[in-house]
C-alpha positions, 0 to 999 in steps of 0.5 A: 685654863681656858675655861677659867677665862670664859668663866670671868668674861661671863661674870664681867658680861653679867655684871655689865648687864646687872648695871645698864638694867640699874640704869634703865628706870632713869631713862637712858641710852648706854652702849659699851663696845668691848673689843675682841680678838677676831676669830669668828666669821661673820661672812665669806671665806677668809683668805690667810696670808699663808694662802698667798704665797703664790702670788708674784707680780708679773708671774700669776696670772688671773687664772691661777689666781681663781684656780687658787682663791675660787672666784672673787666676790667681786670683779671690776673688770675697767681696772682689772682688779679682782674682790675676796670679801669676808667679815670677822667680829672685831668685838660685841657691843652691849646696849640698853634703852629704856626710860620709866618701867620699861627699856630693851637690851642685847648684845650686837656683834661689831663687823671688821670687813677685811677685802683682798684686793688684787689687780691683774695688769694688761696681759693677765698677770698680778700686778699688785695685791693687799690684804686691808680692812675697809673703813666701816663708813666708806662705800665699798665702790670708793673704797676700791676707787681709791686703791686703784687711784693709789696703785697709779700713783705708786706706779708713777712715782717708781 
């Protein structure tokens, strides 16, 4: 069954090519994203939520967080937060160029970059954590900016 699937998907890829090469003697740009489940890595390790059973506010401290994890990818030791960054391909991305007799075309995998955020209060211990998807246009320096900013806002709404 399962080979009957990569059979369809490959006469669909094949079609999709056939098409944007009819095109490309008109002069044109295409570009058809197609969505897929994410199962391959592109980059790092990802972290499970299974992995993170071990985590309890106001118990784990740092240290067994990287004991567990290893050591983050990233550290902002100003709001204590700890980084695990890692790249799953959300899809593939079919482009052709081309104009006149001649034109380029190719496949692009699309990244979704996933971040475990954990932030360790002022005696060593979680104090919050979350597994998020960060916005493919936003910096990753803003990007943790605003959750620090949402954690004090949180905190101060309790």
């Amino acid at each position: 069954m399962a080979g009957n699937g990569f059979h369809q998907m490959r006469a669909r890829i094949l079609i999709i090519v056939l098409a944007c090469s009819a095109l490309l003697p008109q002069g044109a740009c295409i570009m058809l994203p197609i969505p897929t489940p994410e199962r391959k890595v592109l980059q790092g390790k990802p972290v499970a939520p299974e992995q993170l059973a071990f985590l309890s506010p106001g118990v784990t401290t740092g240290k067994q967080v990287v004991a567990h994890l290893g050591r983050p990818d990233v550290i902002w030791e100003e709001a204590r937060v700890y980084g695990y960054n890692w790249v799953m391909r959300r899809g593939i991305l079919f482009w052709a160029v081309g104009g006149g007799y001649s034109g380029a075309a190719g496949i692009t995998e699309i990244p979704n970059q996933h971040v475990l955020l954990i932030q360790l209060d002022r005696q060593d211990r979680v104090r919050r954590f979350e597994s998020v998807v960060r916005p493919p246009l936003k910096s990753y320096g803003d990007f943790i900016k605003e959750w620090v900013k949402d954690s004090g806002q949180t905190r101060a709404k309790s």
